[in-house]
PyMOL commands that place a pseudoatom at each C-alpha (Angstrom):
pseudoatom trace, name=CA, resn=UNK, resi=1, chain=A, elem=C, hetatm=0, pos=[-5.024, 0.178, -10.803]
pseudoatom trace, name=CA, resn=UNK, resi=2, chain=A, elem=C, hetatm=0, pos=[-3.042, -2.271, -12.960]
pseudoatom trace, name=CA, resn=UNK, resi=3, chain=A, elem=C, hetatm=0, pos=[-4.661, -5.821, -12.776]
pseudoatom trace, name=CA, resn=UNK, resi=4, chain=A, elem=C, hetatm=0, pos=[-2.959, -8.650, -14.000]
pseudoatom trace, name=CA, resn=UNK, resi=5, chain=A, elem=C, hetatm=0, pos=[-0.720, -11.304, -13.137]
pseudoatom trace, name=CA, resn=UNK, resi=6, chain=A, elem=C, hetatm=0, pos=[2.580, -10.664, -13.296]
pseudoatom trace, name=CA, resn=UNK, resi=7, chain=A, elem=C, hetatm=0, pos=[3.386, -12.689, -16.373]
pseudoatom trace, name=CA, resn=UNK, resi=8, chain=A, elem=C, hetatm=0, pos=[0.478, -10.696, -18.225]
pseudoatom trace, name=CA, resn=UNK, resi=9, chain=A, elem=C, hetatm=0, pos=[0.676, -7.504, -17.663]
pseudoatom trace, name=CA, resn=UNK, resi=10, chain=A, elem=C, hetatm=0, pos=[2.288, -5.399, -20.045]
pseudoatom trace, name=CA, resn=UNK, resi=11, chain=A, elem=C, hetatm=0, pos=[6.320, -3.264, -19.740]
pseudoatom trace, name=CA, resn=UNK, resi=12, chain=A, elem=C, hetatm=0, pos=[4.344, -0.072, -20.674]
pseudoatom trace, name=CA, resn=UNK, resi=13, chain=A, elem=C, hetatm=0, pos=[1.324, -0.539, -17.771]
pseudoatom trace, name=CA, resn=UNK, resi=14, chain=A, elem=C, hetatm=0, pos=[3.592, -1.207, -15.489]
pseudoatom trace, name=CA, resn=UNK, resi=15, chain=A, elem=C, hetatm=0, pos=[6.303, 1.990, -16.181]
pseudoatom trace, name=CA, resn=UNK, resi=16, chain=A, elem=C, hetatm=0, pos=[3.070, 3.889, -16.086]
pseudoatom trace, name=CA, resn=UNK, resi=17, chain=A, elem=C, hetatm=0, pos=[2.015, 2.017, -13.146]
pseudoatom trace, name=CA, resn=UNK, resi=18, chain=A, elem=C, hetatm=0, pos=[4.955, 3.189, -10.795]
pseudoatom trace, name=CA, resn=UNK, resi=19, chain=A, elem=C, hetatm=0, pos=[4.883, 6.874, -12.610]
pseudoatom trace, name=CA, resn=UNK, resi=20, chain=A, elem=C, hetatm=0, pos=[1.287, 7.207, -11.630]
pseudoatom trace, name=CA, resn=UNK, resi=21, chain=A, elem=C, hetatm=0, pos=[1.376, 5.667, -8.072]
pseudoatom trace, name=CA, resn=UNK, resi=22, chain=A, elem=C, hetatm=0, pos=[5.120, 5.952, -6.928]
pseudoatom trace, name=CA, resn=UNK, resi=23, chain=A, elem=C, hetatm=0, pos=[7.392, 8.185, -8.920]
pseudoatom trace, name=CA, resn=UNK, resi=24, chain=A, elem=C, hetatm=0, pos=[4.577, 11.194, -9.461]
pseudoatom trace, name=CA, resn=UNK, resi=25, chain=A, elem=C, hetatm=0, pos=[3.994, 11.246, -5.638]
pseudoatom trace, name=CA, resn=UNK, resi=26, chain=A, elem=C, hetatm=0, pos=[7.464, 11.014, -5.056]
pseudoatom trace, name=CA, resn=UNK, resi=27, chain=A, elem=C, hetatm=0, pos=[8.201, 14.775, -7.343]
pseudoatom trace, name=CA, resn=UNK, resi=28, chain=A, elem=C, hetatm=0, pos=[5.037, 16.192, -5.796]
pseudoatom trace, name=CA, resn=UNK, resi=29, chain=A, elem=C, hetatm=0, pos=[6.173, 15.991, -2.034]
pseudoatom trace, name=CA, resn=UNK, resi=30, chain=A, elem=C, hetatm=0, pos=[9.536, 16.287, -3.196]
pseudoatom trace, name=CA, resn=UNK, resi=31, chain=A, elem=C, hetatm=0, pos=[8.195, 19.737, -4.168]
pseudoatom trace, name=CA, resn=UNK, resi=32, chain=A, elem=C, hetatm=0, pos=[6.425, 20.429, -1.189]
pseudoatom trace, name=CA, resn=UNK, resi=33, chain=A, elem=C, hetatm=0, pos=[9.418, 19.606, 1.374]
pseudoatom trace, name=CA, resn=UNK, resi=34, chain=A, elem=C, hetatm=0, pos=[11.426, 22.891, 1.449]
pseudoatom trace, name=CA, resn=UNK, resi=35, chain=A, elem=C, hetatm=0, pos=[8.491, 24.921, 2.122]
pseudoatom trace, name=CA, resn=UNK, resi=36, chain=A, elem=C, hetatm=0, pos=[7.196, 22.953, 4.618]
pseudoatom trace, name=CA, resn=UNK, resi=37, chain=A, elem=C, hetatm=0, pos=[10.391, 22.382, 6.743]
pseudoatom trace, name=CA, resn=UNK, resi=38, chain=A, elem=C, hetatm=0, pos=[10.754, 26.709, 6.226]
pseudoatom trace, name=CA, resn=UNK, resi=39, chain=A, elem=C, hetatm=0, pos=[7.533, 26.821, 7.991]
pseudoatom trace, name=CA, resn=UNK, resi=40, chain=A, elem=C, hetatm=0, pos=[8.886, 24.782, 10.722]
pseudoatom trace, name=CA, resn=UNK, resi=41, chain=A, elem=C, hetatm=0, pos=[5.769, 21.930, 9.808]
pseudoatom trace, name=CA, resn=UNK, resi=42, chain=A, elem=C, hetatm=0, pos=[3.454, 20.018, 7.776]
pseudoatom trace, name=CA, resn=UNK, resi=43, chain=A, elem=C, hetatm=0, pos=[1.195, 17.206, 7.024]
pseudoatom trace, name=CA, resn=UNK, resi=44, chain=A, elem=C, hetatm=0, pos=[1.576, 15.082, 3.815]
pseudoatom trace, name=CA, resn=UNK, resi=45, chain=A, elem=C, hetatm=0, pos=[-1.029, 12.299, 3.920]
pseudoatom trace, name=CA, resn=UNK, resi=46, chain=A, elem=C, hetatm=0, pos=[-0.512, 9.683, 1.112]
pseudoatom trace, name=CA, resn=UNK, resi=47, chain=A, elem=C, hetatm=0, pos=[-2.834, 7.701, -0.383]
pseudoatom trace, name=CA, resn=UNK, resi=48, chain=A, elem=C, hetatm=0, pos=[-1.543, 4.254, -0.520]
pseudoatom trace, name=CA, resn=UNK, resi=49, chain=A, elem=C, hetatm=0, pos=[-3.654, 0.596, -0.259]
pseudoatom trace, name=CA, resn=UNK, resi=50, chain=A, elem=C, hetatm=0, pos=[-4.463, -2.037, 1.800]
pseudoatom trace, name=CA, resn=UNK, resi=51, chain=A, elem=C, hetatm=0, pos=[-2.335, -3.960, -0.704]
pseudoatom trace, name=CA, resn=UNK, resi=52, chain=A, elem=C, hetatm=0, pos=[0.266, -2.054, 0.049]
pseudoatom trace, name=CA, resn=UNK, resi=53, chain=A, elem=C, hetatm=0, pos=[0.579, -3.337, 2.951]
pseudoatom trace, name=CA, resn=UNK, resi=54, chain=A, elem=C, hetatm=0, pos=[-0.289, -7.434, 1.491]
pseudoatom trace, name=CA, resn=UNK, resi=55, chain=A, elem=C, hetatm=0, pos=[-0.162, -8.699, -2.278]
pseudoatom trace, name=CA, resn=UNK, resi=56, chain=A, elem=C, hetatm=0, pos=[-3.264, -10.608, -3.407]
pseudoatom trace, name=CA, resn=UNK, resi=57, chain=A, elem=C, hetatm=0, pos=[-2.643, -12.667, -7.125]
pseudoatom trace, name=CA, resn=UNK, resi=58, chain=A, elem=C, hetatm=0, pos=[-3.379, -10.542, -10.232]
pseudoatom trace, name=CA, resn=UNK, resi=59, chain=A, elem=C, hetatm=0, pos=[-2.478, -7.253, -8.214]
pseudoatom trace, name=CA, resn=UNK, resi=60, chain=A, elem=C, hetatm=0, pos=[1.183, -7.371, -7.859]
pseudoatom trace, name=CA, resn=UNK, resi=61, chain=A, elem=C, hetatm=0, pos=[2.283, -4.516, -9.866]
pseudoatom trace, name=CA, resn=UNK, resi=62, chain=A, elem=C, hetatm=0, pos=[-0.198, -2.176, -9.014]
pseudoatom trace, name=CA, resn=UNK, resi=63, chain=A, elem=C, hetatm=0, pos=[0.468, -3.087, -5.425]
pseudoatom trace, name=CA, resn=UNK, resi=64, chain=A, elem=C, hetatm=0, pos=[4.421, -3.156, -6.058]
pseudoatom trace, name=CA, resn=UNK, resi=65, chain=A, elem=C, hetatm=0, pos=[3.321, 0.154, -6.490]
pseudoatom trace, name=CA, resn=UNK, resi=66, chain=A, elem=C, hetatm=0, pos=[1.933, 1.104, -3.579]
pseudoatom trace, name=CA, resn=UNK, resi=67, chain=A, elem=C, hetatm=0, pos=[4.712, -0.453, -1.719]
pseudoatom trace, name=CA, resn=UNK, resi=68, chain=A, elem=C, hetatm=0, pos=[7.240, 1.663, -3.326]
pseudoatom trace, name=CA, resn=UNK, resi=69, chain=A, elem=C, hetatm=0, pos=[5.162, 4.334, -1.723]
pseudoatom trace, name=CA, resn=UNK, resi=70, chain=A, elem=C, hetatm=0, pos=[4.751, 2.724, 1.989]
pseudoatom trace, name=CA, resn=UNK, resi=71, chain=A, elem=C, hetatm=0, pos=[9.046, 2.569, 2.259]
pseudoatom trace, name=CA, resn=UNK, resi=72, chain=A, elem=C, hetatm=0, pos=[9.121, 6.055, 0.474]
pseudoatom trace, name=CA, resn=UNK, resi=73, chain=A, elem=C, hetatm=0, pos=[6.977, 7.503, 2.744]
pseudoatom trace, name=CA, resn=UNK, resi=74, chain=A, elem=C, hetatm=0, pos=[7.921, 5.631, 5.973]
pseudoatom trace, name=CA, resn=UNK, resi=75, chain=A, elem=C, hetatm=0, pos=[11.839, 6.738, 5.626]
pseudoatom trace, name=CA, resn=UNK, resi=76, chain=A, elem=C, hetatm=0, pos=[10.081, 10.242, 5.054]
pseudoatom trace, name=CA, resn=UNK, resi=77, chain=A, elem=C, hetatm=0, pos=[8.672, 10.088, 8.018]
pseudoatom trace, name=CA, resn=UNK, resi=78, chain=A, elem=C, hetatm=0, pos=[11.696, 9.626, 10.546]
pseudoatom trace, name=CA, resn=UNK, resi=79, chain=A, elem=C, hetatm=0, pos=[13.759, 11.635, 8.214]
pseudoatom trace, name=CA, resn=UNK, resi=80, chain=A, elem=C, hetatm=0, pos=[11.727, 15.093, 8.383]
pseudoatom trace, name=CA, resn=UNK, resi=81, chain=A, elem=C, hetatm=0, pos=[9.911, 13.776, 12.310]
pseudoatom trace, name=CA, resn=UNK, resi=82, chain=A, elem=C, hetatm=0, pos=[12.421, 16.748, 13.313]
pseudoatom trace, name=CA, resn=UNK, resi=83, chain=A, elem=C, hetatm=0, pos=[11.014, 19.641, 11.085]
pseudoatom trace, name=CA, resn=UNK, resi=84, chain=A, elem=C, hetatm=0, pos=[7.511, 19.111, 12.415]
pseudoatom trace, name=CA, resn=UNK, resi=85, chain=A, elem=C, hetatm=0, pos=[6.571, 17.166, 9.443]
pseudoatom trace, name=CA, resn=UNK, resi=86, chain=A, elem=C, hetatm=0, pos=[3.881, 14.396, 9.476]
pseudoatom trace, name=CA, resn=UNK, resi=87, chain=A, elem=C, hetatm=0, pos=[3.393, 11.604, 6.901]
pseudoatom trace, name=CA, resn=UNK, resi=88, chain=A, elem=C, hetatm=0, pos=[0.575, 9.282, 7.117]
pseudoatom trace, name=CA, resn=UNK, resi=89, chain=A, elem=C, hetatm=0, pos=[-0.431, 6.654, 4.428]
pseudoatom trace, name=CA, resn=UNK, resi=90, chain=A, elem=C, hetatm=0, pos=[-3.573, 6.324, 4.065]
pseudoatom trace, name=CA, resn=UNK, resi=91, chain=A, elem=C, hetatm=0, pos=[-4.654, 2.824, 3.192]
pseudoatom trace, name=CA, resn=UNK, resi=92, chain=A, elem=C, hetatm=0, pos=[-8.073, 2.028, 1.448]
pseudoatom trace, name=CA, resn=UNK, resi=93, chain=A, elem=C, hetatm=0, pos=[-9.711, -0.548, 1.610]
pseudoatom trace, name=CA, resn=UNK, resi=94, chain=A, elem=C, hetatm=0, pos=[-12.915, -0.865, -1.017]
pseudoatom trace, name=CA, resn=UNK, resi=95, chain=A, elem=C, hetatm=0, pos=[-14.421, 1.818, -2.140]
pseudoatom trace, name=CA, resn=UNK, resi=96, chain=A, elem=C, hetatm=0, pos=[-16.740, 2.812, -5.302]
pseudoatom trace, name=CA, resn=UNK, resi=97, chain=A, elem=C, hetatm=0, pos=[-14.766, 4.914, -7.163]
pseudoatom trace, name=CA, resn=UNK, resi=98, chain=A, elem=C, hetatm=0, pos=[-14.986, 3.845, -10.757]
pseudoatom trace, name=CA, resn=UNK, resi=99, chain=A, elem=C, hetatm=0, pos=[-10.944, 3.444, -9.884]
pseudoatom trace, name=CA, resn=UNK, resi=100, chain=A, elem=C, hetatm=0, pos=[-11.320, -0.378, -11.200]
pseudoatom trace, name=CA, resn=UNK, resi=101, chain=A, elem=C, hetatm=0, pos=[-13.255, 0.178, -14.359]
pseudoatom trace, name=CA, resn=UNK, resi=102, chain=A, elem=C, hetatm=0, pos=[-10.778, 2.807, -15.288]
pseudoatom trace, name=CA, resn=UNK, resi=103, chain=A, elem=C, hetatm=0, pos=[-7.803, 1.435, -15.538]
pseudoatom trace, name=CA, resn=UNK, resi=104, chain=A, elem=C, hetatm=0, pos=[-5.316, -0.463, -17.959]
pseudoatom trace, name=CA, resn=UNK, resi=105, chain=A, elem=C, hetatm=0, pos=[-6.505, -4.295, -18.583]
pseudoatom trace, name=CA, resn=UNK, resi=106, chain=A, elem=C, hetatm=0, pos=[-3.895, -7.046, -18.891]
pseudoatom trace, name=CA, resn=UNK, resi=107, chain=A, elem=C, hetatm=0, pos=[-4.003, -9.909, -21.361]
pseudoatom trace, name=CA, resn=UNK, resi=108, chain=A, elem=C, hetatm=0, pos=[-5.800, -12.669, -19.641]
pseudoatom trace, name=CA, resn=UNK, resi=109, chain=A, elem=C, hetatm=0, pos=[-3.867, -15.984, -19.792]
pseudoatom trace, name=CA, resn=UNK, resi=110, chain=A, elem=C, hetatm=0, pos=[-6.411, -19.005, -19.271]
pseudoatom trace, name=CA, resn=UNK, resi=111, chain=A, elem=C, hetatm=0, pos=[-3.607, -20.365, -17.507]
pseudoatom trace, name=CA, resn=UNK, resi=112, chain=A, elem=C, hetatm=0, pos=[-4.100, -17.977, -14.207]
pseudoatom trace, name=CA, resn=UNK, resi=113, chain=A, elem=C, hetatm=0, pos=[-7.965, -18.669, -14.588]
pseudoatom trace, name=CA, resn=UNK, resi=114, chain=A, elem=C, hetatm=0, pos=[-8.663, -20.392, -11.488]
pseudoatom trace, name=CA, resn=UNK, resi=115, chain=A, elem=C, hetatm=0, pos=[-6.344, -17.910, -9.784]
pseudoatom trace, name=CA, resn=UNK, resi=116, chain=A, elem=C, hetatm=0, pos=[-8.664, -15.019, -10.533]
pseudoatom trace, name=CA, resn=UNK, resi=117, chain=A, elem=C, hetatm=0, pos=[-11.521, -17.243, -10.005]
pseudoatom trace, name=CA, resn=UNK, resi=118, chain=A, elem=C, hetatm=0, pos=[-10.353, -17.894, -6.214]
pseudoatom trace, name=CA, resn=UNK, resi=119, chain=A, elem=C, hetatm=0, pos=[-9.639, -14.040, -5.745]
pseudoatom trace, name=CA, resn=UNK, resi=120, chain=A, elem=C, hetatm=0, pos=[-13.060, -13.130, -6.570]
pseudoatom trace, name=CA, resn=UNK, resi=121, chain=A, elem=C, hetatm=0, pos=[-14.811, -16.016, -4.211]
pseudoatom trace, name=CA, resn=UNK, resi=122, chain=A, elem=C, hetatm=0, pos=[-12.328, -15.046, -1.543]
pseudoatom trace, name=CA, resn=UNK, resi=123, chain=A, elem=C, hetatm=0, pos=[-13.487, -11.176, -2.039]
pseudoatom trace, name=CA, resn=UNK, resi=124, chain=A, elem=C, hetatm=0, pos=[-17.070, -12.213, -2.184]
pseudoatom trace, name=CA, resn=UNK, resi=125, chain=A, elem=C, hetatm=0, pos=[-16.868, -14.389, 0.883]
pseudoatom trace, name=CA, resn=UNK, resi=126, chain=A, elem=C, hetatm=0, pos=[-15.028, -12.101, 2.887]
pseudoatom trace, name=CA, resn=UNK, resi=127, chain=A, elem=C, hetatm=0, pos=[-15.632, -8.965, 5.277]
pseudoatom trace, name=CA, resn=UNK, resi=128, chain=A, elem=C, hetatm=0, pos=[-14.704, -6.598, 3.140]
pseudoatom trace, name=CA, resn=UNK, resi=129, chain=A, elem=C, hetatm=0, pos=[-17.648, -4.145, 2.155]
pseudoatom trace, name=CA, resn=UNK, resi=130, chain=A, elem=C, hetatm=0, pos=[-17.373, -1.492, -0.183]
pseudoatom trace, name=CA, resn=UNK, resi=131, chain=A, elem=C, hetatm=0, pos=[-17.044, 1.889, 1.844]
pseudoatom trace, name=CA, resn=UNK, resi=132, chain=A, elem=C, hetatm=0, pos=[-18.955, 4.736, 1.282]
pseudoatom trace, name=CA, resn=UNK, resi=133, chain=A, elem=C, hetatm=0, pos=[-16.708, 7.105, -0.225]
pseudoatom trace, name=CA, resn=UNK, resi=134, chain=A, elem=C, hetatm=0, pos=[-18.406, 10.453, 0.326]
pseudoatom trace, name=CA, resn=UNK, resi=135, chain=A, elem=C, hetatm=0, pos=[-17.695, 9.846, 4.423]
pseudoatom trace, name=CA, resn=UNK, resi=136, chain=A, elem=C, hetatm=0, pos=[-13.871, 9.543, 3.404]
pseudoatom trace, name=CA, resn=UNK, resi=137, chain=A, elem=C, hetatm=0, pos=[-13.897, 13.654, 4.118]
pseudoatom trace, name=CA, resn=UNK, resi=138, chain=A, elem=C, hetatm=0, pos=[-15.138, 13.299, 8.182]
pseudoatom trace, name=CA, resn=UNK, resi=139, chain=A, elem=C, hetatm=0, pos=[-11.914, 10.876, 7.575]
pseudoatom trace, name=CA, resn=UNK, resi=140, chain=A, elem=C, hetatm=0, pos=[-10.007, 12.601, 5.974]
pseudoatom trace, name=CA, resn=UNK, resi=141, chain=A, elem=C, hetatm=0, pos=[-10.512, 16.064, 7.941]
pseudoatom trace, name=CA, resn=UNK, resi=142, chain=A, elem=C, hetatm=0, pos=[-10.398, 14.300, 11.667]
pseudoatom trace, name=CA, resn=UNK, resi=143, chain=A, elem=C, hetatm=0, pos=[-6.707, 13.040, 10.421]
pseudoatom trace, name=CA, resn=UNK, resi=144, chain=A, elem=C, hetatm=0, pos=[-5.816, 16.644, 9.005]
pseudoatom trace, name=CA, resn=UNK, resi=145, chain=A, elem=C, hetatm=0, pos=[-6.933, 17.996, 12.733]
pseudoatom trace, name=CA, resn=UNK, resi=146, chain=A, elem=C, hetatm=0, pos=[-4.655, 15.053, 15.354]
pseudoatom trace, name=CA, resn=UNK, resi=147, chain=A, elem=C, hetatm=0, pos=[-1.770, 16.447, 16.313]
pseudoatom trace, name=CA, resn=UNK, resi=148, chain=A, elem=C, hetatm=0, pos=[-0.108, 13.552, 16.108]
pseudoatom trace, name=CA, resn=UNK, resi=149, chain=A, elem=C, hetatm=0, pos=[-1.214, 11.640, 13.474]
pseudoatom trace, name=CA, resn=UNK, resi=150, chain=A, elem=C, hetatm=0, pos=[-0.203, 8.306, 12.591]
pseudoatom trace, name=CA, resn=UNK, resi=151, chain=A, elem=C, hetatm=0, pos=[2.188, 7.193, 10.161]
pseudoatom trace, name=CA, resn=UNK, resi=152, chain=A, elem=C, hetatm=0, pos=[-0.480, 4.666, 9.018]
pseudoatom trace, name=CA, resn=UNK, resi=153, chain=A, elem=C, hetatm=0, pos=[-4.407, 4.385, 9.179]
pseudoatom trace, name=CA, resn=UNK, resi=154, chain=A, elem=C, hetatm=0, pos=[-6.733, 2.395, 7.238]
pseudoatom trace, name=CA, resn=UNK, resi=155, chain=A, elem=C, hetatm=0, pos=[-10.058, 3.776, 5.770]
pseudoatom trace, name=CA, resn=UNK, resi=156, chain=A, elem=C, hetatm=0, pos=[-12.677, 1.022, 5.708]
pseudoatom trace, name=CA, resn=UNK, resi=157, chain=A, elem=C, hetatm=0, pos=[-13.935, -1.632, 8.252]
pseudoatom trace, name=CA, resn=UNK, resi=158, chain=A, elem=C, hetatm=0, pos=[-12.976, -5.175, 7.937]
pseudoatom trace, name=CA, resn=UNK, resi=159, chain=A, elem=C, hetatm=0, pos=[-9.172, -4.905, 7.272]
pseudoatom trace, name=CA, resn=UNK, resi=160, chain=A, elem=C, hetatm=0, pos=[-7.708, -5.596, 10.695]
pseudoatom trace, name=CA, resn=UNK, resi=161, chain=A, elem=C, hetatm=0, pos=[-8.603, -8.940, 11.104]
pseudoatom trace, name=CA, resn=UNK, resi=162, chain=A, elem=C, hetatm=0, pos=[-7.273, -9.973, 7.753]
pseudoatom trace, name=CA, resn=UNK, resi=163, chain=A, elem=C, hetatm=0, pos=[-3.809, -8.141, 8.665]
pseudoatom trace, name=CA, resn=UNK, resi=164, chain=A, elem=C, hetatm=0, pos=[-3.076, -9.255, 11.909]
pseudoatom trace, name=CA, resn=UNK, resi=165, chain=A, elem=C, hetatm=0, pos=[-3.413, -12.827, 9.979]
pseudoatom trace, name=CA, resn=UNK, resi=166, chain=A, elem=C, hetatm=0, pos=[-1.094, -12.016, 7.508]
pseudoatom trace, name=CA, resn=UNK, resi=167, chain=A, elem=C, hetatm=0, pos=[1.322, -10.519, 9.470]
pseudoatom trace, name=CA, resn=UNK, resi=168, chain=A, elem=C, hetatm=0, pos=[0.907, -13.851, 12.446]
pseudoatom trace, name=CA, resn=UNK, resi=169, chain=A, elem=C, hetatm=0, pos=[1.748, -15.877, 9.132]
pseudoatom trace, name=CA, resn=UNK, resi=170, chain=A, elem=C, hetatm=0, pos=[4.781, -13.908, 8.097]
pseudoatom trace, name=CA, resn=UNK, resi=171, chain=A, elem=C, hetatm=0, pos=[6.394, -14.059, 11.622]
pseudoatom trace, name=CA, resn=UNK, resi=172, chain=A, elem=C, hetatm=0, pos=[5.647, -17.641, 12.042]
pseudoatom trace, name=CA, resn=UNK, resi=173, chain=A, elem=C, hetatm=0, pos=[7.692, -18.141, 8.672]
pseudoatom trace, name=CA, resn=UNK, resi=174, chain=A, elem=C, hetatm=0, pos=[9.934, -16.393, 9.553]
pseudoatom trace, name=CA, resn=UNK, resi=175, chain=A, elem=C, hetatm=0, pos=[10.900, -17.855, 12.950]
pseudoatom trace, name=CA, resn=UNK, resi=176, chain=A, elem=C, hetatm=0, pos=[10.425, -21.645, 11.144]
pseudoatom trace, name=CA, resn=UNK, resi=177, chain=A, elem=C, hetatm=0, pos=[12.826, -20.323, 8.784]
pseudoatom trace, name=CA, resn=UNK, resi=178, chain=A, elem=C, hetatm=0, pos=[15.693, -18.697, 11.067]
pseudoatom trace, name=CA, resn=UNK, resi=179, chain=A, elem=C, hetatm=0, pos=[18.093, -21.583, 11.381]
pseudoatom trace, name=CA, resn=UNK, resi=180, chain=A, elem=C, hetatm=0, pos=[18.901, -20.392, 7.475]
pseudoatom trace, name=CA, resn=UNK, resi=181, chain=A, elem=C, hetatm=0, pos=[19.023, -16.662, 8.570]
pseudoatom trace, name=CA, resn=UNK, resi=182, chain=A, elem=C, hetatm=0, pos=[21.478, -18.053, 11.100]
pseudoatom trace, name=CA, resn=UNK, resi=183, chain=A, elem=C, hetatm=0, pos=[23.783, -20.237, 8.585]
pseudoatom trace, name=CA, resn=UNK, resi=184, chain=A, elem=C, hetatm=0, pos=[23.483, -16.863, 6.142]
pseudoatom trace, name=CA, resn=UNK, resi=185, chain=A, elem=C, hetatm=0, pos=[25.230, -15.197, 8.858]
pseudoatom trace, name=CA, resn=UNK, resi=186, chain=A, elem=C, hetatm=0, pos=[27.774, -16.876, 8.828]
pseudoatom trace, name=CA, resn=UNK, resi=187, chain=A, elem=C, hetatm=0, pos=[30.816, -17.245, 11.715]
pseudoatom trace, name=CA, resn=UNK, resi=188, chain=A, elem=C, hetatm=0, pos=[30.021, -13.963, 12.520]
pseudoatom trace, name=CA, resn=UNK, resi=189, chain=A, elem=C, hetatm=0, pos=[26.941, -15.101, 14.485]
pseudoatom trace, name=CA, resn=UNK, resi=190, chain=A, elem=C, hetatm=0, pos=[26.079, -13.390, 17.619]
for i in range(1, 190): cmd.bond("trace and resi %d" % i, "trace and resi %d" % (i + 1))
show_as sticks, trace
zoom trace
């Protein structure tokens, strides 16, 4: 888990980044996809992030990650739905796993300071709890045993709220901003 911001961390964490999180789990179900779709099925659970899904400051590589991983595994998805294959990302929230302690360390500019400052008040003040890691299995198995699993599912309480936010923000952005989607289009406006 590559921490940093983006201006710190280094060209070699972050090529070992996306081999770790994006381009190793790309060859592995690479591997795994003829034999499943001979079998006529299979599950292929992923284990992405709740920042995959949102970037927080001083995680945007290791999260860049992770999103490489979400669109990945999301195009897998509708492109083997007709073997009998199922994807599902998995999305942690916190957990103790020794994951952060770990990992690569950037350079620490003074200048992003107060950003990692903020970050850590905004963790410490917020509903996140660490999960307990050994009930990830109950998890884990229920999700192997649905028939029709979903493409995503987070593991850990707390993350809902914080998502729905993000995503009301984006869409609210969004709309504010569509007079320039509009005048990108061009004459060819519908």
């Amino acid at each position: 888990m590559l921490t940093g911001a983006v201006e710190e961390v280094t060209e070699e964490h972050t090529r070992a980044q996306m081999d770790v999180n994006f381009f190793g789990t790309l060859w592995t179900t690479r591997a795994v996809l003829p034999g499943m779709r001979e079998r006529g099925g299979g599950r292929i659970m992923q284990v992405s992030s709740f920042g995959g899904l949102m970037a927080f400051p001083t995680m945007g590589l290791y999260q860049a990650s992770k999103r490489a991983l979400e669109a990945m595994s999301q195009s897998l998805a509708a492109e083997d739905a007709g073997h009998g294959i199922h994807v599902t990302l998995i999305e942690p929230l916190m957990f103790p796993t020794g994951l952060a302690a770990a990992s690569p360390r950037s350079r620490q500019d003074p200048a992003y300071a107060p950003v990692r400052e903020a970050l850590e008040a905004g963790m410490r003040s917020s509903d996140f709890r660490p999960g307990d890691p050994a009930a990830t299995a109950a998890a884990l198995l229920a999700l192997a045993d649905t028939p029709e699993p979903p493409l995503r599912v987070l593991f850990g309480a707390g993350g809902l709220p914080v998502l729905r936010a993000e995503y009301e923000d984006r869409l609210a952005a969004l709309e504010e901003w569509d007079h320039l989607s509009r005048l990108a289009q061009g004459s060819r406006a519908a």
